[in-house]
N, C-alpha and C positions, 0 to 999 in steps of 0.2 A: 070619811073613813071611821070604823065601830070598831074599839077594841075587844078584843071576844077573848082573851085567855094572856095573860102577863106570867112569865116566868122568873122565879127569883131563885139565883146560884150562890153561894159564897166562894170564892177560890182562895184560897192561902197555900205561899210558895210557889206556885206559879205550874212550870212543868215539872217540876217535884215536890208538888205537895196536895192538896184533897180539895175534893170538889164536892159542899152537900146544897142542895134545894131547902129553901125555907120550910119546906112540906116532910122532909125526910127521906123522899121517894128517890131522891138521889142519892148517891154516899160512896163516893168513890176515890181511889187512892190514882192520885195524877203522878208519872213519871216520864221520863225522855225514854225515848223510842230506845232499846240496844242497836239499833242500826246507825242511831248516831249519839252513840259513846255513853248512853243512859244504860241505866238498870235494866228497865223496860219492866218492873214490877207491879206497873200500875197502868192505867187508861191513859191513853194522851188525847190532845183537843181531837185530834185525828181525826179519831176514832170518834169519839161524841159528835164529831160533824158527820161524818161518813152514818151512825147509825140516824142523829135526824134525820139528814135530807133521804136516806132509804126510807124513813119511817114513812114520811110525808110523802115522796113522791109514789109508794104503794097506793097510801091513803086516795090519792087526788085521782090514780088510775083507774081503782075499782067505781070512785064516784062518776069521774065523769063517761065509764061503762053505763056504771046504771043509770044516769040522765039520758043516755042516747039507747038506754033499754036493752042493751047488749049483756051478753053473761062472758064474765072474764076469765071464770074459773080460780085457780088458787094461783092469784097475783104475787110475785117475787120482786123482791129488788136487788141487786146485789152491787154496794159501791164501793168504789173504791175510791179514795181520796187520798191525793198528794200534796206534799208542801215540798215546796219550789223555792229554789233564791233565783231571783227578778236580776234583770241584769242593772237595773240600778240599783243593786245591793240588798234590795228588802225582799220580802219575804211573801208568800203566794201561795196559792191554792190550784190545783183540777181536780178536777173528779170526772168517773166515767159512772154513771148507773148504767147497770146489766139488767134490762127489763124482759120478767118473764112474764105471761099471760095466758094459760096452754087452753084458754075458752075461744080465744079469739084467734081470728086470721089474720093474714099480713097486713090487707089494705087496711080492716078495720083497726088492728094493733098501732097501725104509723096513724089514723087520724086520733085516736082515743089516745096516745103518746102525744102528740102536737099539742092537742088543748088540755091535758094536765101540765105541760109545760106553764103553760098561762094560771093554773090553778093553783100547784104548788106554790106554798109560801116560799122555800126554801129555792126554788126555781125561778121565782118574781127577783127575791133577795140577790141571787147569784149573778142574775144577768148583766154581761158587760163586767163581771168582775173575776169572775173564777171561770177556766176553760172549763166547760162540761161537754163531756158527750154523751147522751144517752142509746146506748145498741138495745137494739129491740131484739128479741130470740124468741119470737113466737114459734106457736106450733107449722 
């Protein structure tokens, strides 16, 4: 294994309080969801998971298009990510990515879907730990 890119967060206050990157690029004001009993005046982990793993599993879509020389067109993600209480009391994740692709067709969309599964960081990560489902909405 090659590490290729390390990220560094600082968090203070937890889910109400701020979240900045050593680099600046992040800076964000963390709060509890108002659906459960927060403000909801700021970003929660939620949210910052839901937009990585959209970011990445686009990323890993359009690549492994273009590896298999297919054109994917203007690749979407759209996730959505829940937190769960586990029935032994702790705490849990799903997520559904909503993959759009409007270059590709069905067959080709479900195999170009299957092996970003494998490519995505965020998809290696999850497996066996967070329910995911990815629906495909091609053309």
């Amino acid at each position: 294994m090659k590490d290729l890119y390390t990220a560094r967060v600082h968090v203070s206050g937890g889910r109400d309080g701020a979240a900045r990157s050593d680099d600046g690029k992040l800076d964000v004001a963390l709060a509890m969801p108002a659906a459960l009993g927060g403000s909801g005046a700021g970003a929660n982990p939620e949210q910052l998971f839901a937009a990585g793993f959209a970011g990445c599993f686009t990323s890993s879509l359009k690549y492994v298009a273009q590896q298999r020389k297919l054109y994917a067109g203007a690749v979407e993600v759209d996730a959505i990510v829940t937190l769960v209480l586990k029935d032994d009391g702790g705490y849990g994740l799903k997520a559904l990515l909503d993959v759009k692709a409007p270059g590709l067709s069905g067959a080709d969309l479900e195999v170009v879907v299957e092996h970003a599964k494998r490519v995505c960081a965020y998809s290696n990560a999850t497996r066996g730990n967070v329910d995911t489902t990815y629906r495909i909405n091609g053309t």
